[in-house]
C-alpha positions as CSV (number, residue, x, y, z in Angstrom):
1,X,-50.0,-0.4,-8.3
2,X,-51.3,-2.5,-10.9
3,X,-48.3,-1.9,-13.3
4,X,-46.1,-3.0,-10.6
5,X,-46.8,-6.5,-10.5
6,X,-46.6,-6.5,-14.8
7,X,-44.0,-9.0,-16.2
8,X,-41.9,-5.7,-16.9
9,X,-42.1,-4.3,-12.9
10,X,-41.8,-8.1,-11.8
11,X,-38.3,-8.9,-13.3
12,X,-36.0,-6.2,-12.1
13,X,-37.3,-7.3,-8.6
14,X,-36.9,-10.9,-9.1
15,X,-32.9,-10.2,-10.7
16,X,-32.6,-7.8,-7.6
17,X,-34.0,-10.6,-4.9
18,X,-32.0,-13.7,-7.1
19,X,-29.0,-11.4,-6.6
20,X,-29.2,-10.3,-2.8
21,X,-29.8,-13.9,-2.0
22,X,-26.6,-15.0,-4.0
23,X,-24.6,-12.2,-2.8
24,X,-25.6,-12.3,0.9
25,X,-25.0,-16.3,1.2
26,X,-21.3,-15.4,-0.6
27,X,-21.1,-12.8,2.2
28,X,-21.4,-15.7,4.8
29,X,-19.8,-18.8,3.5
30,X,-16.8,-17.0,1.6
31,X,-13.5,-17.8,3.6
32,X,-12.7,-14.4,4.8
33,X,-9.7,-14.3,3.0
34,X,-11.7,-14.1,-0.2
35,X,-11.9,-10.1,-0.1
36,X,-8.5,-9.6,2.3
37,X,-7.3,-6.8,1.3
38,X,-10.2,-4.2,0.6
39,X,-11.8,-5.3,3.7
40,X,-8.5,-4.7,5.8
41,X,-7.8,-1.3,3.2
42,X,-11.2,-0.4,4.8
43,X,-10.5,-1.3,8.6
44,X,-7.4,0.7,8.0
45,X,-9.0,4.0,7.4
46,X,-11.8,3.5,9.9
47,X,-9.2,3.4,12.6
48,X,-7.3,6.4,11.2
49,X,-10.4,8.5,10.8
50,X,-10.9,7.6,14.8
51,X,-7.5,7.8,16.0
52,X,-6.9,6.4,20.1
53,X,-5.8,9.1,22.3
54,X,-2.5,9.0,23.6
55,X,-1.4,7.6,26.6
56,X,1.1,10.0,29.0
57,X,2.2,6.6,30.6
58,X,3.9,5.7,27.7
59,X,7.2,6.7,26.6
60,X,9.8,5.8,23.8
61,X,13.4,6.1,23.9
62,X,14.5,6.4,19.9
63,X,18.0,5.4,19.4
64,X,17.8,8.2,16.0
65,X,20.0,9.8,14.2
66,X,21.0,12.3,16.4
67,X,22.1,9.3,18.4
68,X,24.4,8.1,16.0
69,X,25.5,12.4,15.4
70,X,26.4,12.7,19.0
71,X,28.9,9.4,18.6
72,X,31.1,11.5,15.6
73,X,31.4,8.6,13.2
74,X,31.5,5.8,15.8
75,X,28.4,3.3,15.2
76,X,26.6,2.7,18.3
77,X,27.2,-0.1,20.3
78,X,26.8,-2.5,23.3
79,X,28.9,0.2,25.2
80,X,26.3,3.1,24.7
81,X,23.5,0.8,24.8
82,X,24.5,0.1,28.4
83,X,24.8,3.6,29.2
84,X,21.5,4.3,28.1
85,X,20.1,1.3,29.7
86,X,21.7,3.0,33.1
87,X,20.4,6.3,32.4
88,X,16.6,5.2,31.6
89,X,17.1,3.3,35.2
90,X,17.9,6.3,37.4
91,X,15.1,7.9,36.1
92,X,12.9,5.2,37.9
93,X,10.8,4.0,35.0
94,X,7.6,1.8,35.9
95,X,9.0,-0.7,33.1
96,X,11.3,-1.3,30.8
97,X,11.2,-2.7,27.4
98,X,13.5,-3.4,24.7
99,X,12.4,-3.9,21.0
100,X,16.0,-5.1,20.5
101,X,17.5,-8.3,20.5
102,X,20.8,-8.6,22.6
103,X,21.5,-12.1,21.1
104,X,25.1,-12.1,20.3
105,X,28.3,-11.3,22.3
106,X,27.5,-12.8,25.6
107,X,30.7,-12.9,27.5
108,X,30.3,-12.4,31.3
109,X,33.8,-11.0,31.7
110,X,33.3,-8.3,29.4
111,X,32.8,-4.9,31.8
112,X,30.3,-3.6,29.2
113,X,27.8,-6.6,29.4
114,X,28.6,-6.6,33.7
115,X,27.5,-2.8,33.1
116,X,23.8,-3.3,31.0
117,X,23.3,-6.5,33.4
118,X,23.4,-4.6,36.4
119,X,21.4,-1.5,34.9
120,X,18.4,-4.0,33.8
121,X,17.9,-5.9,36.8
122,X,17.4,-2.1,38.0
123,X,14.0,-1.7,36.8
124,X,11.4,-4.1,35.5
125,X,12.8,-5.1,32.5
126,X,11.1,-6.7,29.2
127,X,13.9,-8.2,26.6
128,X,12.5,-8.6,23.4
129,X,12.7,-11.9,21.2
130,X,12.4,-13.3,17.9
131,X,11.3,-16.4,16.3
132,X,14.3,-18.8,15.4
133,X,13.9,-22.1,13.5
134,X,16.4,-23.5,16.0
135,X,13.9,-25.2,18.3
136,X,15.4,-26.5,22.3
137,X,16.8,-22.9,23.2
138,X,15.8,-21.1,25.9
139,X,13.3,-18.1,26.2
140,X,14.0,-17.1,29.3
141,X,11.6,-16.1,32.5
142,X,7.7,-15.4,31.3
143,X,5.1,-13.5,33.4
144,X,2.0,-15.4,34.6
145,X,-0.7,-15.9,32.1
146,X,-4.1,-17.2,33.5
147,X,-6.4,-19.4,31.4
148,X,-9.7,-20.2,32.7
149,X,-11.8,-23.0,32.3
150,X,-12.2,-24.8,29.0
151,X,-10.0,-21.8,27.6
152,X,-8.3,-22.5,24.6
153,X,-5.3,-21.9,23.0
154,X,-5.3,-19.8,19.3
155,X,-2.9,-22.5,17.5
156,X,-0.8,-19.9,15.9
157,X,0.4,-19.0,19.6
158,X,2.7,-22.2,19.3
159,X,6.4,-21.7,18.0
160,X,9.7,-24.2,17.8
161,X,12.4,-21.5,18.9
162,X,13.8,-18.2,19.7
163,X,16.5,-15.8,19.2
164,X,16.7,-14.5,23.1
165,X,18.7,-12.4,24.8
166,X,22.0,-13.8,26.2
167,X,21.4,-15.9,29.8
168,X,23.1,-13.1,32.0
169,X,20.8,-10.8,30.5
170,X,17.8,-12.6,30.8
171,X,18.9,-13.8,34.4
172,X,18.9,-9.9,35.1
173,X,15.6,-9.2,33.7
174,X,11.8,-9.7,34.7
175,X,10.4,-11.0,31.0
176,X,11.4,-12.2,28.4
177,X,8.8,-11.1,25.3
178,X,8.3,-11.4,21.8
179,X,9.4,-8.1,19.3
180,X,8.3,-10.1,15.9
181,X,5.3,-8.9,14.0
182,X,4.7,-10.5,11.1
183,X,2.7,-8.5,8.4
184,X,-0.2,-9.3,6.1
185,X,-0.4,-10.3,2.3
186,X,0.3,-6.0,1.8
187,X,3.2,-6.3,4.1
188,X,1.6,-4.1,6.9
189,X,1.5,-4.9,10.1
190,X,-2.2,-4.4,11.3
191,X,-2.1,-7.4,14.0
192,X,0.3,-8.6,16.8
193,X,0.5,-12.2,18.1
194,X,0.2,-11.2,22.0
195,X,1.3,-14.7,23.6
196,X,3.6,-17.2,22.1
197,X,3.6,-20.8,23.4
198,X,7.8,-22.5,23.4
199,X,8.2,-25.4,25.3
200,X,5.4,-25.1,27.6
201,X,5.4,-21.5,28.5
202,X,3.6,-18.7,27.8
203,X,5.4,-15.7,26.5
204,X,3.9,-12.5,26.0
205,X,4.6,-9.6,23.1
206,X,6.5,-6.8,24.0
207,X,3.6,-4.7,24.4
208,X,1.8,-6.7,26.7
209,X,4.5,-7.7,28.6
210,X,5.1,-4.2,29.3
211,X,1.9,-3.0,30.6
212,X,2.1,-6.2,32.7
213,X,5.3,-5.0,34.3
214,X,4.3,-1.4,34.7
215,X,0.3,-1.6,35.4
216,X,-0.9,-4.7,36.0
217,X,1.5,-6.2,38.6
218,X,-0.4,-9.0,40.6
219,X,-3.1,-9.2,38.0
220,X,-2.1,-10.9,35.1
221,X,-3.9,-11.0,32.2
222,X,-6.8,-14.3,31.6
223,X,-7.5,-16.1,28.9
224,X,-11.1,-17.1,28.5
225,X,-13.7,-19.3,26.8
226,X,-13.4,-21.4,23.9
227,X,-13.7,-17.9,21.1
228,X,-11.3,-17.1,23.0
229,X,-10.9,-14.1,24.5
230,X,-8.0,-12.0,26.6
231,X,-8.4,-10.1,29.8
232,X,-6.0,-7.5,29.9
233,X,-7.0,-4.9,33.0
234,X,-10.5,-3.0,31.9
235,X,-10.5,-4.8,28.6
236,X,-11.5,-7.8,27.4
237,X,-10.5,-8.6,23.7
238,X,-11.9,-11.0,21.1
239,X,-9.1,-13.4,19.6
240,X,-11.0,-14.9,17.2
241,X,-8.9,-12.7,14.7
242,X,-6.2,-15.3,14.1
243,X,-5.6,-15.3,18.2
244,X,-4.0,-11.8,17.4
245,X,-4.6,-8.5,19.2
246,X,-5.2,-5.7,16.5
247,X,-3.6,-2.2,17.2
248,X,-4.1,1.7,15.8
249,X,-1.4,2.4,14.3
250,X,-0.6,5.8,15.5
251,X,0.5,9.1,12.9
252,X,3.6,11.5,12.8
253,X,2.0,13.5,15.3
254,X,1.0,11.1,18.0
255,X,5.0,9.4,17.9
256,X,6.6,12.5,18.0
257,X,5.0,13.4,21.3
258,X,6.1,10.4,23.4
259,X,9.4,10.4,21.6
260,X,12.8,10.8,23.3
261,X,16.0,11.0,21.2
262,X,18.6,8.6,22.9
263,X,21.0,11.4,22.5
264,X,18.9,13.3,24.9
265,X,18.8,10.7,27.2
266,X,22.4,10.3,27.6
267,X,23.3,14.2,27.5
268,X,21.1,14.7,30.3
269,X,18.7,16.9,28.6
270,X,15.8,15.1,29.6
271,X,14.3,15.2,33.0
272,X,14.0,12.7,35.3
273,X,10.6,13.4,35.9
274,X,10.1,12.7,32.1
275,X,10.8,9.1,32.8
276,X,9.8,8.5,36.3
277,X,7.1,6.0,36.8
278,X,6.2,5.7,32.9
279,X,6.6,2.3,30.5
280,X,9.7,2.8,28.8
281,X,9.9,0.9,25.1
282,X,13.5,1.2,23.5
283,X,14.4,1.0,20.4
284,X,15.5,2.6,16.8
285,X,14.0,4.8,13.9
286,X,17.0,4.1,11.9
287,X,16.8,1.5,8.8
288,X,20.4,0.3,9.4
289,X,18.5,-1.5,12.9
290,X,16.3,-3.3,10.3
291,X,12.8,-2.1,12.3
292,X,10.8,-0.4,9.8
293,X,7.3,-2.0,9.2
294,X,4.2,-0.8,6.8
295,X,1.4,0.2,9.0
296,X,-2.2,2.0,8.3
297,X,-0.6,5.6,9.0
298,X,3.0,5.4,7.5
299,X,4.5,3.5,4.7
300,X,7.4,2.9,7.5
301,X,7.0,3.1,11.5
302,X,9.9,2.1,13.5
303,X,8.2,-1.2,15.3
304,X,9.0,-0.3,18.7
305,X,6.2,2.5,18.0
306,X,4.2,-0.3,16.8
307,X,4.4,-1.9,20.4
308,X,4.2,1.4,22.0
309,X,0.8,1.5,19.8
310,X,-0.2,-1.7,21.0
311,X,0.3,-1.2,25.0
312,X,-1.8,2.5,24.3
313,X,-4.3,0.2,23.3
314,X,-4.4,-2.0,26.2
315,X,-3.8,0.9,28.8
316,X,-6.9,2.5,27.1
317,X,-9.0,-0.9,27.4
318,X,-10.0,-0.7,23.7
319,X,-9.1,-1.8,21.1
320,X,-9.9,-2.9,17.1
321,X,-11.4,-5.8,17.2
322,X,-12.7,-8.0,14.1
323,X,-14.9,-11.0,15.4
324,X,-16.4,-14.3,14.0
325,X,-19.9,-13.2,14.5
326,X,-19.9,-10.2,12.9
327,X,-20.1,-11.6,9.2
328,X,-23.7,-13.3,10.2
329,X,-24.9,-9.6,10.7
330,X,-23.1,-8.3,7.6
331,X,-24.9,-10.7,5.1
332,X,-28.2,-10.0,6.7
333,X,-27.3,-6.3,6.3
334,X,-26.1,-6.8,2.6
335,X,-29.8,-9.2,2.6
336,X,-31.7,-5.9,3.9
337,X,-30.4,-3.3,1.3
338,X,-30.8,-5.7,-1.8
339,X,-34.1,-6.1,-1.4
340,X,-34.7,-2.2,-0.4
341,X,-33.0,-2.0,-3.8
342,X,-34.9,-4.2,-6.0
343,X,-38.6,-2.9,-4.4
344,X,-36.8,0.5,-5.2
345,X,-36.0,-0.5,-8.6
346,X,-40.0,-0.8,-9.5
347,X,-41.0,2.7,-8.3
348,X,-38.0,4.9,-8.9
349,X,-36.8,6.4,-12.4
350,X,-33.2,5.3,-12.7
351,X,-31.5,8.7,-11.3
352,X,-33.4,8.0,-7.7
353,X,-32.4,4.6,-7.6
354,X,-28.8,5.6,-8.3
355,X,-29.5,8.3,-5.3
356,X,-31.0,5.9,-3.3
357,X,-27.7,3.6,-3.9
358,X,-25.5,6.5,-3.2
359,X,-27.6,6.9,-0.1
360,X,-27.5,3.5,0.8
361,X,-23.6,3.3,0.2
362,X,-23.4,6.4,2.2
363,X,-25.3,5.2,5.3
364,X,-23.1,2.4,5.1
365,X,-19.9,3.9,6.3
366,X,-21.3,5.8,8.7
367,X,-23.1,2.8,10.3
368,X,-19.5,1.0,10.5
369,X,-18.1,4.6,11.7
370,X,-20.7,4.5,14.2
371,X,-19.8,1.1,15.4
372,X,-16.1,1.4,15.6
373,X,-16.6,4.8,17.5
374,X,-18.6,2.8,20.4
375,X,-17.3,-0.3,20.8
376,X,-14.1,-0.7,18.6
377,X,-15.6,-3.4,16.9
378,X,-15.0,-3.5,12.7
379,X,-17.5,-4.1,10.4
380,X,-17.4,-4.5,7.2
381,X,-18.9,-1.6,5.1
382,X,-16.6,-2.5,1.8
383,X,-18.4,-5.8,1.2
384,X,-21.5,-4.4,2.0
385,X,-20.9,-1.6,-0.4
386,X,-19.5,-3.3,-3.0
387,X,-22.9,-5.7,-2.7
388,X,-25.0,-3.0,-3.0
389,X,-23.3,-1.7,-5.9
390,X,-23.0,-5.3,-7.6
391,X,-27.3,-5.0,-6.5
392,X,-27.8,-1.7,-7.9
393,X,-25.8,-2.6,-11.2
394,X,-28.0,-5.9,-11.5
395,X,-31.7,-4.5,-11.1
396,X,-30.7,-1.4,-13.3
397,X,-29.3,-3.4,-16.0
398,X,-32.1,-5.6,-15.8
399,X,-34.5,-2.3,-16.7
400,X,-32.3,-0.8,-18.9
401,X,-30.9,-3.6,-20.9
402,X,-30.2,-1.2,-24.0
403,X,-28.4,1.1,-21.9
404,X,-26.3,-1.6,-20.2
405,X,-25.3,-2.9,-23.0
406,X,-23.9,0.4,-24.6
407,X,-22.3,1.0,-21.3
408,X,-20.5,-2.6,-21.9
409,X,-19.4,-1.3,-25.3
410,X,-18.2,2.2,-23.9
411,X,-15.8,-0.1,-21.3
412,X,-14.5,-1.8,-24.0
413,X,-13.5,0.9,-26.0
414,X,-12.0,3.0,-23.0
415,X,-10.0,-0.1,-22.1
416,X,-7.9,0.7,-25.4
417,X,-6.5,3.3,-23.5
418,X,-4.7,1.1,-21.7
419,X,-1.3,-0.1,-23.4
420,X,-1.9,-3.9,-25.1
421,X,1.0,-5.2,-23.1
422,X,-0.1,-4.3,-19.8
423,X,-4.1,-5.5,-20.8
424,X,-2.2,-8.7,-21.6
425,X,-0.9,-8.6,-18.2
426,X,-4.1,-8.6,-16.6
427,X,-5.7,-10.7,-19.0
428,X,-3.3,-13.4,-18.7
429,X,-2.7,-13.5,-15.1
430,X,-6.0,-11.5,-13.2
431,X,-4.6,-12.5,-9.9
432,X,-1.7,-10.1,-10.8
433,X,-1.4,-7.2,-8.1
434,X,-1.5,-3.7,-9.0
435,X,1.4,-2.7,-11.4
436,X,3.6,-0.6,-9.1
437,X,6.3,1.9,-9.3
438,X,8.9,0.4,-11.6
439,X,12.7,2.6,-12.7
440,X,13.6,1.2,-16.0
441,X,15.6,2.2,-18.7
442,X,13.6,3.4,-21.7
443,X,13.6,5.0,-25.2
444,X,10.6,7.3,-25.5
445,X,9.5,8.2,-29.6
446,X,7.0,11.1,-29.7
447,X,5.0,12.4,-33.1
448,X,3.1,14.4,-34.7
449,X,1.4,16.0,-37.2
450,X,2.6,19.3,-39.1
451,X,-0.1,21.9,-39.2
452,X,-2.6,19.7,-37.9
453,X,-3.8,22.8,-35.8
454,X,-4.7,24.3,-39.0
455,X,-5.9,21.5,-40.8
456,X,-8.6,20.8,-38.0
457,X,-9.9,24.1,-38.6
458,X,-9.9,23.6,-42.3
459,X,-11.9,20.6,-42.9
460,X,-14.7,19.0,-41.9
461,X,-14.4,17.3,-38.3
462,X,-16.2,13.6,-39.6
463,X,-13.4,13.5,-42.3
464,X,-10.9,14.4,-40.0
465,X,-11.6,11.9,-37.7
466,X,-11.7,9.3,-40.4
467,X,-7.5,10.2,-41.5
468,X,-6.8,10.2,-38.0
469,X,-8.5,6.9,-37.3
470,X,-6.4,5.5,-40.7
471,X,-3.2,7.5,-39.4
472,X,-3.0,5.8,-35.6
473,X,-4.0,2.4,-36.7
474,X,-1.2,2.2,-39.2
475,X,1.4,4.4,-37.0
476,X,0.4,2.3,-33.9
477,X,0.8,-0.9,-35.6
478,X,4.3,0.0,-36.9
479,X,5.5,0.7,-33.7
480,X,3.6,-2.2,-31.9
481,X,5.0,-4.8,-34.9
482,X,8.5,-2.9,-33.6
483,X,8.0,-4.2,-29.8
484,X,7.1,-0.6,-28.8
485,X,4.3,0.1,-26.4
486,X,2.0,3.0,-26.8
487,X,1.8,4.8,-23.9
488,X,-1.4,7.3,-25.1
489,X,-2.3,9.5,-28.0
490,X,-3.2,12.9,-27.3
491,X,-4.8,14.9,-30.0
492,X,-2.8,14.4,-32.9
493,X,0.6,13.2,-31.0
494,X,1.3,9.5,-30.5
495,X,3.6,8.9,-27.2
496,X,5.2,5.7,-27.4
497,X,8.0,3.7,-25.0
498,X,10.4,1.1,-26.1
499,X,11.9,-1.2,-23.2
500,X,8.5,-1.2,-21.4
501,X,6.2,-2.8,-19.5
502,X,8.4,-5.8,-20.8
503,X,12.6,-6.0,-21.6
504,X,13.6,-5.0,-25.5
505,X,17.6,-6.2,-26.3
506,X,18.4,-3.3,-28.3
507,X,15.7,-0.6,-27.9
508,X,17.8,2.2,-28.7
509,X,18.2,0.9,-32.7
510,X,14.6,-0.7,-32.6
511,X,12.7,2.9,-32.0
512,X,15.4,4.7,-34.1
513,X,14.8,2.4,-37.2
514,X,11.2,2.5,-36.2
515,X,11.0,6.4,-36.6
516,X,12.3,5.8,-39.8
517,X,9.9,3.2,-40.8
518,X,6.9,5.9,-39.9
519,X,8.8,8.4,-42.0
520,X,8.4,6.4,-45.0
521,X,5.1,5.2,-44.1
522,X,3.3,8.6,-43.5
523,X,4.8,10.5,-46.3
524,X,3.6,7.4,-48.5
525,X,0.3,8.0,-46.5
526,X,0.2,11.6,-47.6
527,X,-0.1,10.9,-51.1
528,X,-3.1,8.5,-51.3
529,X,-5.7,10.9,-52.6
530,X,-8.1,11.5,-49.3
531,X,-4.4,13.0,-47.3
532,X,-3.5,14.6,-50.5
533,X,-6.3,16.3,-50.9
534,X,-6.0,18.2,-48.1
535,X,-2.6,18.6,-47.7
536,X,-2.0,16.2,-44.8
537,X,0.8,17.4,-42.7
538,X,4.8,15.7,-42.3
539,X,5.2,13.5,-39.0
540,X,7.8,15.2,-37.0
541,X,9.3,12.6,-34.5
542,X,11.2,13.0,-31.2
543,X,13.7,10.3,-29.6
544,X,15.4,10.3,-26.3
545,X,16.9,7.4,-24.1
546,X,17.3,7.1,-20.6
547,X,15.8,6.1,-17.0
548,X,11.9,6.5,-16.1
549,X,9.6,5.3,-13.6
550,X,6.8,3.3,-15.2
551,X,3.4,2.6,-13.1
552,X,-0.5,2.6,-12.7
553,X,-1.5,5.9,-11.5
554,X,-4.6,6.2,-10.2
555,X,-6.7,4.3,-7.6
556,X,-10.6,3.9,-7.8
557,X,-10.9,6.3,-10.5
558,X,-9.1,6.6,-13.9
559,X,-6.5,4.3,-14.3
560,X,-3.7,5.1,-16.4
561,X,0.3,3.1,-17.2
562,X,2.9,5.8,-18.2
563,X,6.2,7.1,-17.9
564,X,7.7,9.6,-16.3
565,X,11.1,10.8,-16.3
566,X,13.5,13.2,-18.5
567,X,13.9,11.1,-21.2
568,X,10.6,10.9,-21.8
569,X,9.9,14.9,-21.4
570,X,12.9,15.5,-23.6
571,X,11.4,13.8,-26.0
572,X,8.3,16.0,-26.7
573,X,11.2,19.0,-26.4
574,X,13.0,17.5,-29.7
575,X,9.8,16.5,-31.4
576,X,8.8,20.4,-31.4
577,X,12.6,21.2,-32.0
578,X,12.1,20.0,-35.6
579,X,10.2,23.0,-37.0
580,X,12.9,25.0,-35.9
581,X,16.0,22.5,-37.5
582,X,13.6,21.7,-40.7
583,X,14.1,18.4,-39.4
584,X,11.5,14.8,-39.3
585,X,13.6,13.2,-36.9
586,X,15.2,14.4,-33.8
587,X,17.3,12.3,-31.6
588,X,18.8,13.3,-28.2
589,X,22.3,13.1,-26.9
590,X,21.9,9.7,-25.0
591,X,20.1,7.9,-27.4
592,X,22.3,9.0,-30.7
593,X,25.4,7.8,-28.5
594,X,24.1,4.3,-27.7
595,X,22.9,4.0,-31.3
596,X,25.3,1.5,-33.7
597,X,23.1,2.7,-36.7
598,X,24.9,5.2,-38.4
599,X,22.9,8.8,-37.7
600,X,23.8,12.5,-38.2
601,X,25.3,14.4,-36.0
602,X,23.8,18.3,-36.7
603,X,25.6,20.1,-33.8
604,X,24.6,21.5,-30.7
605,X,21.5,23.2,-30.5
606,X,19.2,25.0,-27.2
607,X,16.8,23.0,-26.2
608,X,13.5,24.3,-24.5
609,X,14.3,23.8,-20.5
610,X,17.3,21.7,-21.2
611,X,20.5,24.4,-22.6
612,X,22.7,23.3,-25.2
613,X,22.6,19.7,-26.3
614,X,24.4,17.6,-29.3
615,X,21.8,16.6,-31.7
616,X,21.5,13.4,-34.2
617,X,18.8,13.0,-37.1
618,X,18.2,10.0,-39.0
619,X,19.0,10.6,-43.0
């Protein structure tokens, strides 16, 4: 014990408590936007690991593409929207709703709009709405809201206007309901706003307006205390989330099985019985109806299954629910295991403290996992990890300063790996978001060394290191001066891209004149005395142009920017093809067309994967 209070046991403590106290008042006075979207990445898979169960009551009519099959080349219309409509209502559905907008075309006389009129004031009905800037138009009839005492309204409940339904329509129908949903900074859709306030009235989403209609009947839903919260049946639900009601977004799975194709519907193939008594939502899978959202389970979910997800939710009383009060708790927690940590850091030899981290991190997640699974309530675990880890790194570094600081220098180095221009990127503007998918148009160069195969077995590894450390600084110079990017090097092969990350006017000459360039520089290099002596290999070269998809791959482990597309595989075909032609320079079909330098053309030759294909070198 007595070595634990030395200066040497003292300071890793001290870091780790300095730290924990920073970290856990951050934690708590941080505007919760601060860490968005790994907190919300984190909330996502919490509610996928522990999906909600699925609801029987509920039932969605797709209008698909077998719905648009079944009409033979005719687009669907008001017309078969009314038979449908008339369809769903002999069936005797407990409620109606329609994640569509009928907006537009609203003459009385027209037989078609007497026809959907008549079949939605057959059946509870819920016509959707969405936000206009043109305030002073009606929204049409709203279901009862109750707001108790001192209650108070979330201020992003109040909007200017609407795009309703046409009058005769809304005259026929019970509700008139909100179908927005407005996504976060990621574009997904994680919340929905369940009331919206227009000229004095309260309007509620889709979702709710439906389970109003179908379940809840004479007891509306209440608004409560000053958080505030919602009353919806069984459930009461914390609005302190931006006055929005979170859903689960639902997987393949789950849709598929309260799914009816419209085309169904109409052909009579589905039972009466199948639609008797349930919540009916209506709307479309199909992109050409514009409803495809980003959600937790699927890059795009058709939104009326996003308000189908929603009402599961508030027929199951529970759901996802991120409150005010829960970051007080999550900086005491992060307070708790930084100061574990930093006793830890005293006693343990660094590979138990990194266990006890791991540990730590682990218990973490399942604490949150725990949580959610009783009372749907989200906690934070990323934070809380990522504050442990920030903990961990600061006590460890603290005791192991040597160590740290080779670590640092390791980071560096690795970050080479990454291309110049897209470390400029970052460097430049941090704030930048991850660089995504991109189709360009690029030129792709590959090299490399003749013989090196044998070479490496023929001299000693230290000197070989040292020519290749001369060779790629002087090659990737060249073709950096050139505005090339170099995409990696592997082994003794340097893979570059011209035309990428950023735009090159006249890539295709650029890398051919730049393949020429490391021609004459390597052979030159080959004759100073230390390649010359051992007999330093020709630099066979490889050029294609054409389309690619350029990206980060790689997410919380090894990130990497390349290219991948033909071009760029053809390539590395033609730089091997130059053994065979007793050629330094290859050049593919695309690339030697677009080229104004003047080139030769050495016939058509089999390529590796790729058949017969016209061949340029560079003389």
């Amino acid at each position: 014990m007595r070595g634990f209070w030395t200066g040497q046991a003292l300071k890793p403590i001290q870091f780790g408590v300095w730290t924990t106290a920073a970290l856990a008042l951050s934690v708590f006075f941080l505007p919760q936007t601060a860490l968005e979207g790994a907190r919300e990445f984190y909330f996502d898979a919490l509610t996928q690991v522990l999906p909600q169960q699925h609801d029987d009551r509920i039932v969605v009519v797709d209008i698909d593409r077998a719905a648009l099959a079944a009409l033979n080349g005719r687009p669907w219309s008001r017309a078969e929207t009314a038979r449908l409509t008339s369809a769903i209502a002999a069936a005797a559905p407990a409620a109606l709703a329609f994640d569509l907008v009928f907006s537009a075309d609203c003459d009385t006389a027209n037989s078609v709009n007497e026809e959907l009129g008549l079949a939605l004031a057959a059946v509870p009905t819920a016509l959707g709405f969405l936000v206009s800037d043109r305030p002073g138009i009606g929204a049409g009839p709203s279901l009862p809201l109750v707001a108790a005492r001192k209650a108070s309204l979330p201020s992003g409940w109040f909007i200017d206007g609407v795009e309703a339904a046409c009058p005769s329509f809304l005259a026929a129908a019970k509700v008139s309901a909100g179908t927005f949903l407005i996504g976060d900074g990621d574009a997904r859709v994680r919340r929905v706003q369940p009331y919206s306030i227009i000229a004095g009235g309260a309007y509620p989403a889709l979702s709710l307006a439906a389970v109003q209609l179908g379940v809840l009947k004479a007891a509306p839903p209440v608004l409560e205390g000053t958080s505030p919260g919602l009353r919806v049946g069984t459930g009461r639900f914390d609005l302190s989330d931006g006055g929005n009601l979170r859903f689960v977004a639902s997987g393949a799975q789950a849709q598929a099985s309260r799914t009816i194709s419209a085309a169904d519907v109409l052909s009579g193939k589905v039972a009466g019985e199948r639609l008797a008594g349930r919540i009916v939502f209506v709307g479309s899978s199909l992109p050409s109806f514009g409803g495809l959202r980003a959600t937790a389970s699927m890059p795009l979910e058709p939104s009326v299954q996003i308000h189908a997800d929603l009402a599961n939710g508030l027929l199951a009383g529970s759901l996802p629910q991120r409150v005010s009060s829960a970051v007080r708790y999550e900086a005491l927690y992060v307070l708790f295991c930084g100061l574990l940590l930093s006793l830890a850091a005293a006693r343990l030899r660094p590979s138990g403290l990194a266990a006890s981290g791991l540990a730590m991190t682990g218990l973490t997640f399942a604490l949150t996992l725990a949580v959610y699974a009783a009372s749907g309530l989200l906690l934070d675990g990323m934070t809380a990890s990522l504050a442990t880890a920030a903990i961990l790194t600061v006590v460890t570094s603290s005791q192991y300063s040597r160590v740290r600081q080779a670590e640092r220098r390791a980071r560096a180095r690795f970050g080479q790996y990454l291309p110049k221009s897209v470390v400029d990127r970052y460097l430049d503007a941090p704030e930048t978001a991850r660089m995504a998918g991109e189709a360009r148009e690029v030129t792709a160069l590959f090299t490399d060394i003749e013989g090196f195969s044998s070479l490496a077995r023929r001299i000693d590894p230290k000197m070989l290191v040292g020519l290749l450390d001369t060779y790629f600084s002087e090659v990737n110079a060249l073709i950096e001066k050139r505005g090339g990017m170099i995409d990696k090097v592997v082994g003794d092969a340097v893979h570059a891209l011209f035309n990428a990350p950023e735009d090159l006017e006249g890539h295709v000459d650029i890398a051919i004149s730049c393949a020429g360039e490391i021609r004459l520089l390597t052979e030159e290099m080959r004759q100073r005395p230390a390649f010359a002596a051992v007999s330093f290999g020709r630099t066979r070269i490889g050029i294609e142009t054409g389309p690619a998809i350029l990206g980060e791959i790689g997410l919380g482990g090894k990130l990497d920017y390349t290219a991948h597309g033909e071009a760029v595989n053809l390539a590395a075909r033609l730089q091997e093809a130059n053994k065979r032609h007793q050629t330094s320079i290859l050049i593919g079909p695309a690339a030697g067309k677009r080229s104004s330098l003047t080139l030769r053309g050495i016939g058509e030759h089999e390529i590796r994967d790729y058949g017969e294909l016209a061949l340029y070198t560079l003389d």
